[in-house]
C-alpha positions as CSV (number, residue, x, y, z in Angstrom):
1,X,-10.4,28.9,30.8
2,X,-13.5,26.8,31.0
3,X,-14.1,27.2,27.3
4,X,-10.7,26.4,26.3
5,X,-11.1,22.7,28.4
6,X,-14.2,22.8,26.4
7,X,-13.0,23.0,23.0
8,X,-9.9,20.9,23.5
9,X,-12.4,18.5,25.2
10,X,-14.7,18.6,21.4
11,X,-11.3,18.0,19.7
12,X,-10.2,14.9,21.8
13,X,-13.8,13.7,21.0
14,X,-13.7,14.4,17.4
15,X,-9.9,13.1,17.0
16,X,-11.0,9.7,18.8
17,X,-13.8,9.3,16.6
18,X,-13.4,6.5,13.3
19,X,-14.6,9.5,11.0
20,X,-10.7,11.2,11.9
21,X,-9.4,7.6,9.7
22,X,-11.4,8.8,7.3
23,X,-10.2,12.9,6.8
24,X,-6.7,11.6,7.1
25,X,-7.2,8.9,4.4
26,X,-9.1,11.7,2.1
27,X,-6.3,14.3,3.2
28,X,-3.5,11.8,1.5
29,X,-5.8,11.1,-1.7
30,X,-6.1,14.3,-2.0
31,X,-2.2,15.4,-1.6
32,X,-1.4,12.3,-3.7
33,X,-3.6,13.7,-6.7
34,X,-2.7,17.0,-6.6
35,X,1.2,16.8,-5.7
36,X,2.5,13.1,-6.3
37,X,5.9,14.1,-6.7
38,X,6.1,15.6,-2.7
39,X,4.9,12.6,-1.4
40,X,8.5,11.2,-0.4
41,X,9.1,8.9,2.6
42,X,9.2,11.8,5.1
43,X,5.6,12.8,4.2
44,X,4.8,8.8,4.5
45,X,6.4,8.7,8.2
46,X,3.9,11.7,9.0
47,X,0.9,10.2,7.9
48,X,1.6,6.8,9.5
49,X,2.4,9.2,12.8
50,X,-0.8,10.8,12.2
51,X,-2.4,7.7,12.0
52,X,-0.6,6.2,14.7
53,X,-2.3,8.9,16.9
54,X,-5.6,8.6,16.1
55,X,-5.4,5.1,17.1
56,X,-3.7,6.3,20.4
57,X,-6.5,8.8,20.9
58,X,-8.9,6.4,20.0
59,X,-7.8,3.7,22.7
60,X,-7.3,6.5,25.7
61,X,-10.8,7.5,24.9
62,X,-12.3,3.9,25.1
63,X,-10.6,3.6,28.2
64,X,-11.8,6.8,29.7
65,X,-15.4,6.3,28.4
66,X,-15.2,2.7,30.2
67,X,-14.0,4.1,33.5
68,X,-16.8,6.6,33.6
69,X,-19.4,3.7,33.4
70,X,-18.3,2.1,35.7
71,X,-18.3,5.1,38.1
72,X,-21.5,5.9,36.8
């Protein structure tokens, strides 16, 4: 159990970090150049949902990082 906490606590990190804008940005290039045609309105809703998450995750993880200074 204590290295599942673990490895969803490394992908919380990883998600909240600026670097996730970028693979999601590179991740559309890429679908864009390789399969224009499929990218239709319904795979524009997911990627603005994708990105609309990572700035969620982002936030929430500011917020924790500042509550643990202060308790620190």
């Amino acid at each position: 159990m204590d290295r599942i906490r673990r490895l969803l606590t490394t992908i919380g990190v990883a998600t909240s970090h600026p670097a996730a804008f970028l693979v999601v940005g590179v991740y559309v290039v890429v679908w864009l150049a390789l399969s224009p045609r499929s990218f239709d309105w319904a795979a524009g809703a997911t990627v603005a949902t994708w990105v609309m998450t990572l700035f969620i995750q982002r936030a929430e993880h500011r917020d924790t990082q500042a509550i643990h200074a202060k308790l620190d």
